[in-house]
C-alpha positions as CSV (number, residue, x, y, z in Angstrom):
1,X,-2.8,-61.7,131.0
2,X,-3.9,-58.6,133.0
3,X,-4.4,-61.0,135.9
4,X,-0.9,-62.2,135.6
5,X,0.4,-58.7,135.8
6,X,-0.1,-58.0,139.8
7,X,2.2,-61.4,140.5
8,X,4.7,-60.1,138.3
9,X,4.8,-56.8,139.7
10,X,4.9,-57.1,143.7
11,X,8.1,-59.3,143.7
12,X,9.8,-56.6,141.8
13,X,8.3,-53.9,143.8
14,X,9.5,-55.6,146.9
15,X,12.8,-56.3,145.6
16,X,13.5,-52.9,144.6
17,X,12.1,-51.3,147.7
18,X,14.3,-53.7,149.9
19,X,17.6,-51.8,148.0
20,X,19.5,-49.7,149.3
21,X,17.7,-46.1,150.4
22,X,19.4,-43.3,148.8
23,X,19.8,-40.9,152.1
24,X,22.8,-38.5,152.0
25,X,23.4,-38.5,155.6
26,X,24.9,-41.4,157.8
27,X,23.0,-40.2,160.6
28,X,19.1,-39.9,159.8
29,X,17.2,-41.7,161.8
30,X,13.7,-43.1,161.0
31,X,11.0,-41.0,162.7
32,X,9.4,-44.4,162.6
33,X,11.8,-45.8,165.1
34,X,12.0,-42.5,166.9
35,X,11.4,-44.4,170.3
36,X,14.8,-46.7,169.9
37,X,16.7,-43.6,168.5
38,X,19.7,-44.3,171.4
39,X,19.9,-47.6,169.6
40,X,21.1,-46.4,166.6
41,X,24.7,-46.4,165.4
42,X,26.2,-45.5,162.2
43,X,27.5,-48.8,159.6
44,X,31.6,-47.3,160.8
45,X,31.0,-48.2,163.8
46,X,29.6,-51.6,163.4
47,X,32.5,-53.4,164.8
48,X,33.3,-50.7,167.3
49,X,30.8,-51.1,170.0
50,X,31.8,-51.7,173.9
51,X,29.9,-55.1,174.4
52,X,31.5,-57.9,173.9
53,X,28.4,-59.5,171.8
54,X,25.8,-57.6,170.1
55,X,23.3,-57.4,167.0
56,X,23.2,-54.5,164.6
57,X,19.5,-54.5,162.8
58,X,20.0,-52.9,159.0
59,X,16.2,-51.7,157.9
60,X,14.1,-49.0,155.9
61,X,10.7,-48.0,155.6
62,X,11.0,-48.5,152.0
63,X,11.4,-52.2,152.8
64,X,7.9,-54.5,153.3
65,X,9.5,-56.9,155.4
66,X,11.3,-54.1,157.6
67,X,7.9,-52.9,158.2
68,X,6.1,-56.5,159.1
69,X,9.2,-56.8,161.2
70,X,9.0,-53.3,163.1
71,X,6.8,-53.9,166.1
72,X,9.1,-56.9,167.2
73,X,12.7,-55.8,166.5
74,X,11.5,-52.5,168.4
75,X,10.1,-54.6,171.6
76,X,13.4,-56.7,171.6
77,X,15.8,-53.7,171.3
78,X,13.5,-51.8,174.7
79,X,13.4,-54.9,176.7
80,X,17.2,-55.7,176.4
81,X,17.0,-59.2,176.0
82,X,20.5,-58.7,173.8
83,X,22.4,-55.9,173.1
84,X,20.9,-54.6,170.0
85,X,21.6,-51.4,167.7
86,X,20.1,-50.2,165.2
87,X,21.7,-49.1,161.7
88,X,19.7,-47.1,159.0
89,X,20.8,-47.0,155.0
90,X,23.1,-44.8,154.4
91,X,25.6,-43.8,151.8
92,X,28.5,-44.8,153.5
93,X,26.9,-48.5,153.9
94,X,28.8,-51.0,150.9
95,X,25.3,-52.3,149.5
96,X,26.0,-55.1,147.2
97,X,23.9,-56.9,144.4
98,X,26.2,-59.8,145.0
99,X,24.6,-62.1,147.1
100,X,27.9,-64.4,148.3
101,X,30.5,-61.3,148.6
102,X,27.3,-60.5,150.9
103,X,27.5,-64.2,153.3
104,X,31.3,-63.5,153.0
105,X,30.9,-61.1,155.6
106,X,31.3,-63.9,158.3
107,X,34.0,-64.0,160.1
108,X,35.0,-60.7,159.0
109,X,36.5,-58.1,161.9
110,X,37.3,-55.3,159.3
111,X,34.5,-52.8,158.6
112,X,35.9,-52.5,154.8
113,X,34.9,-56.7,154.7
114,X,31.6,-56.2,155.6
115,X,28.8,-55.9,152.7
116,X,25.2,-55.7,153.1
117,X,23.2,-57.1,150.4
118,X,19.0,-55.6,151.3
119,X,17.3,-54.7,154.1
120,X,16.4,-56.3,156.3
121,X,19.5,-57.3,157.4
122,X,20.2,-59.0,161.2
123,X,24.3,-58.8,161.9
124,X,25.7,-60.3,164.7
125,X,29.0,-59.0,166.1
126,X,31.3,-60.7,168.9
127,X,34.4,-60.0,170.0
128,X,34.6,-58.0,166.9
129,X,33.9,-60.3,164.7
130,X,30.9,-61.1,162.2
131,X,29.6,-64.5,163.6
132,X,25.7,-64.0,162.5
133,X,24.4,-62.8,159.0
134,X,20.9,-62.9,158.0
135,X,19.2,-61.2,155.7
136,X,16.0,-64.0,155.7
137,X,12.5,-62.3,157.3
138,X,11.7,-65.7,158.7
139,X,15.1,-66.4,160.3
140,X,15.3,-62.9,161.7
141,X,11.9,-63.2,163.3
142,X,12.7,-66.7,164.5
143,X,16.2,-65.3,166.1
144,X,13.7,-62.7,167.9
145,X,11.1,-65.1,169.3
146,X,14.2,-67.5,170.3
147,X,14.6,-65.0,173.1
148,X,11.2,-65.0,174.0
């Protein structure tokens, strides 16, 4: 039984630290991602940036597959191979546990639509409108390497 107890454990820990991060201000910025800090916007503004296309990147150090992601999101955002922003949990960020109000978000072009279910979290945006949503490690690393 005590062996057991590990595998039952670390899925919990990583779904609980992949919730949303209980920081009282929209506009802390992770010193871990310091070097990208002109990349980062706040969740309002999500659908109000001046490109045409872009990706917004939800993540927190509390979050394991944030972490195993950080390197390469950070690499991707610096080399400009999309316009890419950054958005850190915040209060004002509508975290849901419900996982299709969360997928509803596509095709949404009003910020009161848009839900985020964990981090990470991968959002495309164009013309205003949510057209990518994926909150899948694998298919966010795979959208980055796309690119390469």
């Amino acid at each position: 039984m005590k062996r057991l107890l590990p595998f039952v454990l670390l899925p919990i820990f990583l779904l609980v630290g992949c919730q949303k991060n209980n920081k009282n201000t929209s506009s802390f910025i992770e010193p871990h991602y310091e070097e990208v800090e002109e990349f980062h916007i706040e969740w309002k503004d999500l659908l109000n940036q001046k490109e045409e296309q872009y990706f917004a990147y939800v993540y927190s150090v509390t979050c394991t597959p944030c972490s195993m992601l950080r390197e390469e999101v950070i690499s991707f955002a610096k080399e400009k191979k999309a316009n890419f922003y950054f958005i850190y949990p915040s209060d004002d960020i509508p975290f849901t546990k419900d996982e299709n109000l969360a997928d509803a978000s596509l095709g949404k072009d009003k910020i009161e639509d848009v839900y985020c279910y964990s981090t990470p979290t991968l959002i495309g945006i164009d013309n205003k409108t949510i057209t990518k949503y994926s909150r899948d490690y694998t298919e966010i690393k795979g959208f980055i390497e796309s690119y390469k």
